[in-house]
mmCIF file as Biopython writes it, N, C-alpha, C and O atoms, coordinates in Angstrom:
data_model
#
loop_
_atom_site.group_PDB
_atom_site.id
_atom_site.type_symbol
_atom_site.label_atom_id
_atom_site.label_alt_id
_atom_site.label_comp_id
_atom_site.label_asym_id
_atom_site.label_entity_id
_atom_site.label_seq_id
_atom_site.pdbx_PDB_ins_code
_atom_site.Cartn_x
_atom_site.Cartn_y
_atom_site.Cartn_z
_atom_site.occupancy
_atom_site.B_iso_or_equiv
_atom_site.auth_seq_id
_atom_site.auth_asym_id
_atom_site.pdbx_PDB_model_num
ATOM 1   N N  . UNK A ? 1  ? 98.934  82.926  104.929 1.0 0.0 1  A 1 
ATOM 2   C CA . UNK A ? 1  ? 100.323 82.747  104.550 1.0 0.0 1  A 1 
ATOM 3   C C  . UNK A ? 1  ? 100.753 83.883  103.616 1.0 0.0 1  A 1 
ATOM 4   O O  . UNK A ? 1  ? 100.075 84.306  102.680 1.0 0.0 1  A 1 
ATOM 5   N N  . UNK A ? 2  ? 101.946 84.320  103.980 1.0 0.0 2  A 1 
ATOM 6   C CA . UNK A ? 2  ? 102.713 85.180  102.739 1.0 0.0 2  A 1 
ATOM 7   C C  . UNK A ? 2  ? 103.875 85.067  102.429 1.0 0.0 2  A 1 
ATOM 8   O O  . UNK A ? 2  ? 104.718 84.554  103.166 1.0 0.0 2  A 1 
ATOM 9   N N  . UNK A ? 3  ? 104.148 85.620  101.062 1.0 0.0 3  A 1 
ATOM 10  C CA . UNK A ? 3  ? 105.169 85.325  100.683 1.0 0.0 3  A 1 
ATOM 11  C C  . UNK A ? 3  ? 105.637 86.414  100.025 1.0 0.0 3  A 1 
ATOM 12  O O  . UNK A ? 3  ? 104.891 86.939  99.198  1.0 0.0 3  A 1 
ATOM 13  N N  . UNK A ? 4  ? 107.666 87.261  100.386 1.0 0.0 4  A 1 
ATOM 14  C CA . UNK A ? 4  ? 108.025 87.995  100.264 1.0 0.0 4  A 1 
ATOM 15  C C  . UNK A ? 4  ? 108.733 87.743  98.404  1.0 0.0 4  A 1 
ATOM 16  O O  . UNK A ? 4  ? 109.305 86.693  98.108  1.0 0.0 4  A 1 
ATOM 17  N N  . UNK A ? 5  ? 108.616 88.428  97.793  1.0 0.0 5  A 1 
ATOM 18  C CA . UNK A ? 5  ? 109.447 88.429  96.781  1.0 0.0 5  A 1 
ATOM 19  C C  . UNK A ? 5  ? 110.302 89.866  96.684  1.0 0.0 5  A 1 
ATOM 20  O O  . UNK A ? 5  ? 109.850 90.963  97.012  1.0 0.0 5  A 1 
ATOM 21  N N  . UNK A ? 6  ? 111.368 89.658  96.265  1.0 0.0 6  A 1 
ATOM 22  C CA . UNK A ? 6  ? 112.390 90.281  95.273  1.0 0.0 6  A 1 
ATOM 23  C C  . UNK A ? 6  ? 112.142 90.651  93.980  1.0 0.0 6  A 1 
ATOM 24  O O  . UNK A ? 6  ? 112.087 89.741  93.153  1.0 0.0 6  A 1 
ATOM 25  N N  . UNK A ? 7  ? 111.918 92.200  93.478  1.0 0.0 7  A 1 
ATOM 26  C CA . UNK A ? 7  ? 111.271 92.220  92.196  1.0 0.0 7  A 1 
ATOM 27  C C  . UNK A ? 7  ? 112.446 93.144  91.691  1.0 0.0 7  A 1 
ATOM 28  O O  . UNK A ? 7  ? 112.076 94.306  91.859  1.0 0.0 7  A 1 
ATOM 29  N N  . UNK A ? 8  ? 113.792 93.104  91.104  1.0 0.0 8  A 1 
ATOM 30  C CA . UNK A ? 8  ? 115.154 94.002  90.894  1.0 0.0 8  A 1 
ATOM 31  C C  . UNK A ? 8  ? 114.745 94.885  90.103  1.0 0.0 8  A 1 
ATOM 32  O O  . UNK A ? 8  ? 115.142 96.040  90.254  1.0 0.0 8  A 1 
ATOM 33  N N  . UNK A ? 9  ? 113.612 94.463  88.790  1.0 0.0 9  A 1 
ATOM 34  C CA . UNK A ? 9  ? 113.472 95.483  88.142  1.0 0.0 9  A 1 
ATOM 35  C C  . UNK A ? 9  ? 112.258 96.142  88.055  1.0 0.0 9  A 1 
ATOM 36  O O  . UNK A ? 9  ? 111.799 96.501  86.970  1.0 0.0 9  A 1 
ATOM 37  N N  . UNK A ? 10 ? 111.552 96.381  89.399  1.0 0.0 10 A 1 
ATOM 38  C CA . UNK A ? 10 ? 110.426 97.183  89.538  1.0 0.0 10 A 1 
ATOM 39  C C  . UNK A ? 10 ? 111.084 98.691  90.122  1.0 0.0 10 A 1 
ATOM 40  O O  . UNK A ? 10 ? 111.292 98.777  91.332  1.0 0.0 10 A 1 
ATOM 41  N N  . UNK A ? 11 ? 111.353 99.689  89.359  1.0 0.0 11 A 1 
ATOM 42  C CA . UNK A ? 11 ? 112.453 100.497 89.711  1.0 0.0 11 A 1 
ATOM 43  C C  . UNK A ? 11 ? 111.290 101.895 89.937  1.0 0.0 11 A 1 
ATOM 44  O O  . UNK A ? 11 ? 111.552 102.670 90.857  1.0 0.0 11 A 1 
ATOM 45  N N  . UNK A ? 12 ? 110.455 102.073 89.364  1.0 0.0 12 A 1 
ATOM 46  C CA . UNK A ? 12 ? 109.297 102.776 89.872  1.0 0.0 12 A 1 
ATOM 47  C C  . UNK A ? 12 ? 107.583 102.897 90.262  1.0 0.0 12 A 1 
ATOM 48  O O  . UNK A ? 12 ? 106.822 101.947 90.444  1.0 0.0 12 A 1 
ATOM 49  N N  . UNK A ? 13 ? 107.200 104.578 90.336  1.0 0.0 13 A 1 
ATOM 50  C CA . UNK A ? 13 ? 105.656 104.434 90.590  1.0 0.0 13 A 1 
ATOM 51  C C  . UNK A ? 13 ? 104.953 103.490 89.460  1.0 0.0 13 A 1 
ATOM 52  O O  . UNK A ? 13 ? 103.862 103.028 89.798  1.0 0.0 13 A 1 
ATOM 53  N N  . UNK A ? 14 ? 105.400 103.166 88.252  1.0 0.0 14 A 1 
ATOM 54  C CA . UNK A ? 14 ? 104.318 102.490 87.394  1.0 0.0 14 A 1 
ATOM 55  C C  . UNK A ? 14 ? 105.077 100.993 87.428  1.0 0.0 14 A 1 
ATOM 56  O O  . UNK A ? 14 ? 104.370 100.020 87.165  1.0 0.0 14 A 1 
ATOM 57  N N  . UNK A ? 15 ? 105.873 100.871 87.604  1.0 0.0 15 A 1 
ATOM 58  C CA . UNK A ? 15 ? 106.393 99.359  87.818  1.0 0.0 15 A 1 
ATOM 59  C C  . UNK A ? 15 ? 105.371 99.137  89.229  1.0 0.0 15 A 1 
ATOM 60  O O  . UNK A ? 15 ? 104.808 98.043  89.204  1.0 0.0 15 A 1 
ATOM 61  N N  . UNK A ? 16 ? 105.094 99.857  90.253  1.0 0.0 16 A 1 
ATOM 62  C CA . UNK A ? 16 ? 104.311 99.183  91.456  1.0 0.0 16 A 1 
ATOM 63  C C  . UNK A ? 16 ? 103.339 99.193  91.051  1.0 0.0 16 A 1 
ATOM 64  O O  . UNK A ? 16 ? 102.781 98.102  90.939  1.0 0.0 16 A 1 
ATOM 65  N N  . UNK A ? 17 ? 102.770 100.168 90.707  1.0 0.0 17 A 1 
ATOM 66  C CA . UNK A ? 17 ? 101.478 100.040 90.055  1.0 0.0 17 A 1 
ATOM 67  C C  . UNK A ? 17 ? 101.010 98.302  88.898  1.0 0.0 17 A 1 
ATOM 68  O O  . UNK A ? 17 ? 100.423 97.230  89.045  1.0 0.0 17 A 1 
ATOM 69  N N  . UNK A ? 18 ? 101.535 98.834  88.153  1.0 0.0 18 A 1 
ATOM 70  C CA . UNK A ? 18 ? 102.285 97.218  87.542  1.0 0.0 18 A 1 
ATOM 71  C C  . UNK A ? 18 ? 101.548 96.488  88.173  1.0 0.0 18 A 1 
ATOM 72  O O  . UNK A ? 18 ? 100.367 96.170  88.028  1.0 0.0 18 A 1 
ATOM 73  N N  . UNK A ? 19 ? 102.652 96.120  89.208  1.0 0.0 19 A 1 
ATOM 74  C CA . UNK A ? 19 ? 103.122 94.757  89.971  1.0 0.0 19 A 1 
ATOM 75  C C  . UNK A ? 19 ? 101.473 94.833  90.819  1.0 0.0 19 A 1 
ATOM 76  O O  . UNK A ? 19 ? 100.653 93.918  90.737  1.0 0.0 19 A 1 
ATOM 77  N N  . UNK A ? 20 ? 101.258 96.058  91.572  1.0 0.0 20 A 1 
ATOM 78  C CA . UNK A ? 20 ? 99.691  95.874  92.382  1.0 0.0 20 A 1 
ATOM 79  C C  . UNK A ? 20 ? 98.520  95.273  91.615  1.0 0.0 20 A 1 
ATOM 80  O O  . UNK A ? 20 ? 97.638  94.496  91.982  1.0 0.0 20 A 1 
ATOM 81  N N  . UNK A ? 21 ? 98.787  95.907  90.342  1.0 0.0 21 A 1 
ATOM 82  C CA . UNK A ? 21 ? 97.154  95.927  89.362  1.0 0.0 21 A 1 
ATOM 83  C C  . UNK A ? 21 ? 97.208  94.004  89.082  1.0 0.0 21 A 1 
ATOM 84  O O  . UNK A ? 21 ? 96.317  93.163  89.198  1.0 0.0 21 A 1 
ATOM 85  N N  . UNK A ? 22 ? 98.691  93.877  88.676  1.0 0.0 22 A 1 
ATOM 86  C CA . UNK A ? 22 ? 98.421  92.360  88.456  1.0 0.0 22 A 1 
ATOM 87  C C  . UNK A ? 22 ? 98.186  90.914  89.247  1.0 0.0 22 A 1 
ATOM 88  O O  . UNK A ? 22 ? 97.757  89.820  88.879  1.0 0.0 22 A 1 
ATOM 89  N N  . UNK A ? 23 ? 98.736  91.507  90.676  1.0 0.0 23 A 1 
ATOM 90  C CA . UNK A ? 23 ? 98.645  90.654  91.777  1.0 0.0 23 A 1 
ATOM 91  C C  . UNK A ? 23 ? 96.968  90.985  92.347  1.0 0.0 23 A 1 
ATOM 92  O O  . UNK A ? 23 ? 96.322  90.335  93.169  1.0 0.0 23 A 1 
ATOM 93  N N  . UNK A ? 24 ? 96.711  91.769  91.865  1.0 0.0 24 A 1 
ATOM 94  C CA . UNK A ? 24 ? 95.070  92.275  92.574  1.0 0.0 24 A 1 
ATOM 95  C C  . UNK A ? 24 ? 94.559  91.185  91.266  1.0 0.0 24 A 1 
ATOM 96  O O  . UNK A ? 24 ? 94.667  90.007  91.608  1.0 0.0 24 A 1 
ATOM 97  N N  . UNK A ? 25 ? 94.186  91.324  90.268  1.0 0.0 25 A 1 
ATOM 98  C CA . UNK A ? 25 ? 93.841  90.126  88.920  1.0 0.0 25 A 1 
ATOM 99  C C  . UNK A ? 25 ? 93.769  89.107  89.514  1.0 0.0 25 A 1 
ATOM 100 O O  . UNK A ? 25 ? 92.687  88.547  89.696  1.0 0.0 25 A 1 
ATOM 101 N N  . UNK A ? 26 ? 95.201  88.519  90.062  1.0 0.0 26 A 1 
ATOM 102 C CA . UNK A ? 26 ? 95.031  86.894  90.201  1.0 0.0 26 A 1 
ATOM 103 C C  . UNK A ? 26 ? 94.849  86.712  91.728  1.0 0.0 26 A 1 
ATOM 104 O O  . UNK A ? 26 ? 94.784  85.529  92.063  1.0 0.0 26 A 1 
ATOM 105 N N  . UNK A ? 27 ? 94.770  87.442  92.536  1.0 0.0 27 A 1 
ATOM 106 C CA . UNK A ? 27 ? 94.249  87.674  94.047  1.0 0.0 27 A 1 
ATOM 107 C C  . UNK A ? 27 ? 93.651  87.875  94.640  1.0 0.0 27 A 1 
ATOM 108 O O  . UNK A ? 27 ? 94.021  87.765  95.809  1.0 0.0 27 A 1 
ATOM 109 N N  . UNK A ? 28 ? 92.156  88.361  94.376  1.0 0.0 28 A 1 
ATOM 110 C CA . UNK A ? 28 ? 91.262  89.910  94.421  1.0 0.0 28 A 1 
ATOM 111 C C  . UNK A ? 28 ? 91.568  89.008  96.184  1.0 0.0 28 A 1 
ATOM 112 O O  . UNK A ? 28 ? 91.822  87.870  96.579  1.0 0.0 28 A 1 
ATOM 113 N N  . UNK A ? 29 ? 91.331  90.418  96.791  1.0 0.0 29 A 1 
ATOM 114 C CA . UNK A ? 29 ? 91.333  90.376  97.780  1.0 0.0 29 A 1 
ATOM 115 C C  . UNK A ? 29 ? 92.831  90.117  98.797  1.0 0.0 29 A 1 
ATOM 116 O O  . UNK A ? 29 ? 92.728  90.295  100.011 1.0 0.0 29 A 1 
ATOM 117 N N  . UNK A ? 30 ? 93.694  89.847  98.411  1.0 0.0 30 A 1 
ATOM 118 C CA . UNK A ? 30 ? 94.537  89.693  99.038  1.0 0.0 30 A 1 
ATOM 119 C C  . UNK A ? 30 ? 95.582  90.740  99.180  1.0 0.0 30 A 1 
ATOM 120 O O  . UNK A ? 30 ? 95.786  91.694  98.430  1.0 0.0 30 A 1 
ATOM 121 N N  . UNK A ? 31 ? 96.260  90.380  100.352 1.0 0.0 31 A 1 
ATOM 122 C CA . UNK A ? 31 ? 96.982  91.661  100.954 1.0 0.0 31 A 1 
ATOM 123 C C  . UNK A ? 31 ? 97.983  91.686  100.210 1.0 0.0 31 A 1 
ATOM 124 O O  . UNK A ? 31 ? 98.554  90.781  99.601  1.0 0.0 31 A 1 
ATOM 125 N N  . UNK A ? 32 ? 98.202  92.922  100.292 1.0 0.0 32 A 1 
ATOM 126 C CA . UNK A ? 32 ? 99.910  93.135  99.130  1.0 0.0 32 A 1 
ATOM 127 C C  . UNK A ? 32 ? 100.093 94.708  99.664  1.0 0.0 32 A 1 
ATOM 128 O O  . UNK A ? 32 ? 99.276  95.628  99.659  1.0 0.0 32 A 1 
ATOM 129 N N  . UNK A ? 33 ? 101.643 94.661  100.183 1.0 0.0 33 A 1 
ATOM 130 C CA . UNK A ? 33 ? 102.331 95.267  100.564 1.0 0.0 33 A 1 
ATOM 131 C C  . UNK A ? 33 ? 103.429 95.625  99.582  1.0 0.0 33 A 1 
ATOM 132 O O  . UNK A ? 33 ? 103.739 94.582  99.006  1.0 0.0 33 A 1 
ATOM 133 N N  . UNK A ? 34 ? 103.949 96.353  99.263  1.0 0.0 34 A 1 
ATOM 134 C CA . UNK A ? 34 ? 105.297 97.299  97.704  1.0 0.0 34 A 1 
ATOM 135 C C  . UNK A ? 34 ? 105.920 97.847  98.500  1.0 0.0 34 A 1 
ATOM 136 O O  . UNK A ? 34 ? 105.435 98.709  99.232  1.0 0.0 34 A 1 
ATOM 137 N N  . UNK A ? 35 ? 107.515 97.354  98.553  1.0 0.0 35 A 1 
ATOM 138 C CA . UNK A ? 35 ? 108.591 98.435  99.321  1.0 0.0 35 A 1 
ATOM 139 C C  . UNK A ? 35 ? 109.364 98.776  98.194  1.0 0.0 35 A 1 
ATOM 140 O O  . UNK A ? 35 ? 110.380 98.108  97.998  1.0 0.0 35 A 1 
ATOM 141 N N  . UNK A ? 36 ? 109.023 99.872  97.257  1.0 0.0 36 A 1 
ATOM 142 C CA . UNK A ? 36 ? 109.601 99.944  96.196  1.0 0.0 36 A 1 
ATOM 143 C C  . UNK A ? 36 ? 111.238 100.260 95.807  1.0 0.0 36 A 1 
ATOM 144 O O  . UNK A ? 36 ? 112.000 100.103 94.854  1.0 0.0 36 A 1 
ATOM 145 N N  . UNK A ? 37 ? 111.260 100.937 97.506  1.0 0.0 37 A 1 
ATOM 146 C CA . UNK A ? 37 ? 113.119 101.786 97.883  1.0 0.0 37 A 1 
ATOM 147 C C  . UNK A ? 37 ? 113.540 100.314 97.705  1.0 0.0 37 A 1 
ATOM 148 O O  . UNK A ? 37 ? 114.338 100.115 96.789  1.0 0.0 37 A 1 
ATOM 149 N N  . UNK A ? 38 ? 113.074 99.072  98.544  1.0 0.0 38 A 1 
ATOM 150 C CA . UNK A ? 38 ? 113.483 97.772  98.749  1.0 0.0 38 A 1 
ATOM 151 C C  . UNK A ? 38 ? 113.295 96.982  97.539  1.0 0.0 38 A 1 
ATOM 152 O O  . UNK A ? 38 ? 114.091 96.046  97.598  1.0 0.0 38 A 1 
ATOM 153 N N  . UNK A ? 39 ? 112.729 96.939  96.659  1.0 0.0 39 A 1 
ATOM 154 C CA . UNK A ? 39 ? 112.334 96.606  95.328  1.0 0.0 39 A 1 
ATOM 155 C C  . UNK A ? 39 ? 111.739 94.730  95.908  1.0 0.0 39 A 1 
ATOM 156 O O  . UNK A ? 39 ? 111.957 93.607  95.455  1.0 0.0 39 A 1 
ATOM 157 N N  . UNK A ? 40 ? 110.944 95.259  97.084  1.0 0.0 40 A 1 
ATOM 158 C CA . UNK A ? 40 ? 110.121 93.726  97.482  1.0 0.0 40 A 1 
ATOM 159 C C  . UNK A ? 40 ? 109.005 94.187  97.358  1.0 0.0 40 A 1 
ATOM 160 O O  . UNK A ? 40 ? 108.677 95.374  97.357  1.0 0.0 40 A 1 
ATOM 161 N N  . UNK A ? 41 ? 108.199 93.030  97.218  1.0 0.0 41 A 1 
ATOM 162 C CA . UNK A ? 41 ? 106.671 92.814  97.231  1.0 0.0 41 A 1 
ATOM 163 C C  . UNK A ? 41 ? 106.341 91.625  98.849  1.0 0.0 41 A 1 
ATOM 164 O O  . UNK A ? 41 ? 107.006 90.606  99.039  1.0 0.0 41 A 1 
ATOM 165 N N  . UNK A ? 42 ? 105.367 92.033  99.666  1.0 0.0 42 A 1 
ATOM 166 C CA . UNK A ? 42 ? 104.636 90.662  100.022 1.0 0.0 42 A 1 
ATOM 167 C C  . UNK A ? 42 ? 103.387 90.635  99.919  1.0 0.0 42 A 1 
ATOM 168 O O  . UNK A ? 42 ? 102.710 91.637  100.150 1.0 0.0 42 A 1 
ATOM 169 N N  . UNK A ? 43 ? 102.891 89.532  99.571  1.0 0.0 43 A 1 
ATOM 170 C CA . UNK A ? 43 ? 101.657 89.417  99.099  1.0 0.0 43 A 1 
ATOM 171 C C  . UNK A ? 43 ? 101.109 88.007  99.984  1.0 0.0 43 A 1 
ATOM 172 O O  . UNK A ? 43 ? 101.812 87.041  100.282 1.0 0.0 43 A 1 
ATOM 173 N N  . UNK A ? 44 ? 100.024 88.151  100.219 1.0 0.0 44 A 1 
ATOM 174 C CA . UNK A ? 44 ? 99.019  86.836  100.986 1.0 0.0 44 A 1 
ATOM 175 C C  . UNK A ? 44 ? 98.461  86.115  100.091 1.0 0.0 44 A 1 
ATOM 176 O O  . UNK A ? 44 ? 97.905  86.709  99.168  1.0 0.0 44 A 1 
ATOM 177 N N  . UNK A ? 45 ? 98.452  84.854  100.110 1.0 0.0 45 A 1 
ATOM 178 C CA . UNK A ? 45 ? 97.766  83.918  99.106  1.0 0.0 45 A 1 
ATOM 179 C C  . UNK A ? 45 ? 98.451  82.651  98.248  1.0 0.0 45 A 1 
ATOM 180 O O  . UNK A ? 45 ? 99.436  82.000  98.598  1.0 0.0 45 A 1 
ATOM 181 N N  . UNK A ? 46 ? 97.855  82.523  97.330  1.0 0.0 46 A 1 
ATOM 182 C CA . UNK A ? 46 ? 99.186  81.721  96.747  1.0 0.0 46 A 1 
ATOM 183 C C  . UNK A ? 46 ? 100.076 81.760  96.051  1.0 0.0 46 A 1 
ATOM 184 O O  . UNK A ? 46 ? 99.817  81.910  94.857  1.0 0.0 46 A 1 
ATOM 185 N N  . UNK A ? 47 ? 101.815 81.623  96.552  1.0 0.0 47 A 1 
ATOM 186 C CA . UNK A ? 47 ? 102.712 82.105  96.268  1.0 0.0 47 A 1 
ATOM 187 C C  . UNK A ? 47 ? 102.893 82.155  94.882  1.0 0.0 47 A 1 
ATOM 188 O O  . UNK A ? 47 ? 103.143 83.160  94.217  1.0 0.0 47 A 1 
ATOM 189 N N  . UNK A ? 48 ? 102.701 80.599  94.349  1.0 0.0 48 A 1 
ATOM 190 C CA . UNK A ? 48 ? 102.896 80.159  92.771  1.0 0.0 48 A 1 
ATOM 191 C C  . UNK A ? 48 ? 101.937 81.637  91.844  1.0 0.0 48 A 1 
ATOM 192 O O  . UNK A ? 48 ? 102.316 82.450  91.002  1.0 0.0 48 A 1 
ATOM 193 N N  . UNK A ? 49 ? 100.758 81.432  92.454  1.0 0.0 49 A 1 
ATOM 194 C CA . UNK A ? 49 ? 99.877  82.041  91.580  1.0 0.0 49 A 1 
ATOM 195 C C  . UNK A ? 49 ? 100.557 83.860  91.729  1.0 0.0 49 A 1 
ATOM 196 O O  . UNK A ? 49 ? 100.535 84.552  90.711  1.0 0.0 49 A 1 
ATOM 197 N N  . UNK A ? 50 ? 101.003 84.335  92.795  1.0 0.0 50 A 1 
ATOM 198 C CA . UNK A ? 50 ? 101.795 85.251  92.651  1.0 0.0 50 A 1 
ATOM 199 C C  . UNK A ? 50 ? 102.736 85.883  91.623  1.0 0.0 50 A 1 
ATOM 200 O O  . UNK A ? 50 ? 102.824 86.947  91.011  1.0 0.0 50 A 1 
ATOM 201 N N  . UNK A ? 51 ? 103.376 84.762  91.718  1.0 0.0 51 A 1 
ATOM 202 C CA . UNK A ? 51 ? 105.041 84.758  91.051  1.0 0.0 51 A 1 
ATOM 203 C C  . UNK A ? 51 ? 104.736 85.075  89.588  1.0 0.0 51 A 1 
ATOM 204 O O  . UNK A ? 51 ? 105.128 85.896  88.758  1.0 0.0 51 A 1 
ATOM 205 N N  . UNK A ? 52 ? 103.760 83.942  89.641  1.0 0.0 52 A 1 
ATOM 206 C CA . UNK A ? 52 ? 103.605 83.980  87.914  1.0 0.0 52 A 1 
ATOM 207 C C  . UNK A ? 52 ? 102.859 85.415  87.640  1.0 0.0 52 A 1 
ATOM 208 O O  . UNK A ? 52 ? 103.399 86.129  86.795  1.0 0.0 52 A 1 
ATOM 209 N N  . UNK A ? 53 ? 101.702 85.894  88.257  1.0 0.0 53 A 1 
ATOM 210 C CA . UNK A ? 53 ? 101.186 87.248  87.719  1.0 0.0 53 A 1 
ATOM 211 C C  . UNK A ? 53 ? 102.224 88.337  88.045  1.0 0.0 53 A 1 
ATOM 212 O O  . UNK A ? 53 ? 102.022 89.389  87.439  1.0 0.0 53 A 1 
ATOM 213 N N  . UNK A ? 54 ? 103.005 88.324  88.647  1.0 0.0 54 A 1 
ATOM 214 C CA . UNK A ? 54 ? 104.282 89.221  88.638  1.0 0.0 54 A 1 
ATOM 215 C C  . UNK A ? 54 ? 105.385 89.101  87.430  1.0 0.0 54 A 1 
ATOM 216 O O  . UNK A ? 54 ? 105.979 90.055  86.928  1.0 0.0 54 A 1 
ATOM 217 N N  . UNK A ? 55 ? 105.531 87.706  87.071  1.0 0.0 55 A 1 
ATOM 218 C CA . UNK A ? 55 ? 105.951 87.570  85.797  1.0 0.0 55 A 1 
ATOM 219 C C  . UNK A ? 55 ? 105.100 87.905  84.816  1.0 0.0 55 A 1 
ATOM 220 O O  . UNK A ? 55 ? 105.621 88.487  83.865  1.0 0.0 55 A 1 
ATOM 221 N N  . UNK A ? 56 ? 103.652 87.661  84.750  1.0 0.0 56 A 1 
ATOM 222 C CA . UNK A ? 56 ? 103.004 88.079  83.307  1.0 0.0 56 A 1 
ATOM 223 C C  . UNK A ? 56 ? 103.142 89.583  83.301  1.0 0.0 56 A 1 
ATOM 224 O O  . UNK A ? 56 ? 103.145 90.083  82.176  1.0 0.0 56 A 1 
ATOM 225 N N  . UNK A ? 57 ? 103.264 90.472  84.406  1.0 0.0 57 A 1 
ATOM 226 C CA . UNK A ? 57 ? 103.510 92.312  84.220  1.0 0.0 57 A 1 
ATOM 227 C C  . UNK A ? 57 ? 104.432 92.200  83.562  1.0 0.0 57 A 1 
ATOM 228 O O  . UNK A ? 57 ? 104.415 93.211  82.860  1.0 0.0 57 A 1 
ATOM 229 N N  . UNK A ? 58 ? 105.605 91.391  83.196  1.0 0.0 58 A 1 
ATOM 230 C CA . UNK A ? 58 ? 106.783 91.797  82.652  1.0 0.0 58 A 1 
ATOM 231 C C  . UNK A ? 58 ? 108.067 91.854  83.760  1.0 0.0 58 A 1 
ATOM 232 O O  . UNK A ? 58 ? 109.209 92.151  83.408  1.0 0.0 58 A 1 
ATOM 233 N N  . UNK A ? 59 ? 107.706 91.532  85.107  1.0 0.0 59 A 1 
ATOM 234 C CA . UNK A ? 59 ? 109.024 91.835  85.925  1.0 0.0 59 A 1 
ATOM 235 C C  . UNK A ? 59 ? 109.505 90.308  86.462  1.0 0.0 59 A 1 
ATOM 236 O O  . UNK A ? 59 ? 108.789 89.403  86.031  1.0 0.0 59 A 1 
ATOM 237 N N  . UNK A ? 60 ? 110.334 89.998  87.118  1.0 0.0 60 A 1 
ATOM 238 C CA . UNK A ? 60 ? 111.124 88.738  87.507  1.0 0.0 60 A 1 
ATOM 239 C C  . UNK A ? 60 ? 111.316 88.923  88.762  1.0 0.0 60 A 1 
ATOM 240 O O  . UNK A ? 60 ? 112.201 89.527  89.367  1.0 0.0 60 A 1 
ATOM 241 N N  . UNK A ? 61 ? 110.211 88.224  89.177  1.0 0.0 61 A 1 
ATOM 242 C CA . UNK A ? 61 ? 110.407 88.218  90.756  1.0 0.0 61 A 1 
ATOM 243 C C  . UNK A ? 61 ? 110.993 86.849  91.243  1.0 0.0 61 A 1 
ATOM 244 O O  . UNK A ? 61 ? 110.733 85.791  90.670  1.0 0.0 61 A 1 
ATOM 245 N N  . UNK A ? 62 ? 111.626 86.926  92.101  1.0 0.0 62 A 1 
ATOM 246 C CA . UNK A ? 62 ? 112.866 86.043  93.286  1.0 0.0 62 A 1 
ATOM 247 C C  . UNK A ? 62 ? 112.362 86.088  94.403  1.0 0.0 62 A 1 
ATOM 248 O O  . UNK A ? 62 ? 112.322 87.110  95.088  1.0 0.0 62 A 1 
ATOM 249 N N  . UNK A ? 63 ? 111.622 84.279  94.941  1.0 0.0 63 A 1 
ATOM 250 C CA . UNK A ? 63 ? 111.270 84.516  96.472  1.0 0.0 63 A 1 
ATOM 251 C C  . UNK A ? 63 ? 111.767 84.817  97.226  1.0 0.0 63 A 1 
ATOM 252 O O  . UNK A ? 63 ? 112.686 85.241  96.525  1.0 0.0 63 A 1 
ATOM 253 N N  . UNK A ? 64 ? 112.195 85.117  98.526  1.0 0.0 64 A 1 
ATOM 254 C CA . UNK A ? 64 ? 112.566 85.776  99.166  1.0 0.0 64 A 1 
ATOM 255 C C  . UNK A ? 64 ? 113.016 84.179  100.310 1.0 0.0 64 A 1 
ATOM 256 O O  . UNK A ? 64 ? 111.905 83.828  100.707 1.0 0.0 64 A 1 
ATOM 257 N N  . UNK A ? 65 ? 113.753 83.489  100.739 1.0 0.0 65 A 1 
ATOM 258 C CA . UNK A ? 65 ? 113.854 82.258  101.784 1.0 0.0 65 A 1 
ATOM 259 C C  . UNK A ? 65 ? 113.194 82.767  102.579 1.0 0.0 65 A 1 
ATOM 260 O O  . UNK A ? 65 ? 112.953 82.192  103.640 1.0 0.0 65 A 1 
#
């Protein structure tokens, strides 16, 4: 399963970086994809546990319906 988020204020290379290093922490192993022009993330696994390590980097991610 995956789940797309909306991240508005991941605006560059160290915001993805960011957002990768912390979703790799609470994921190891799971897929994660950064469209940074798109300012989305999708990531495989569990969504909750996602959201929140995207929030502990500091950014505010919005699931995606």
């Amino acid at each position: 399963m995956t789940t797309t988020f909306t991240v508005p204020d991941m605006t560059c290379g160290h915001c993805e970086k960011s957002v990768r290093s912390a979703l790799g922490e609470a994921l190891p192993g799971a897929a994660v994809t950064v469209d940074l022009a798109g300012k989305r993330v999708t990531v495989g696994g569990d969504a909750a546990r996602a959201e929140q390590a995207i929030r502990d980097a500091g950014y505010t991610p919005e699931k995606v319906a």
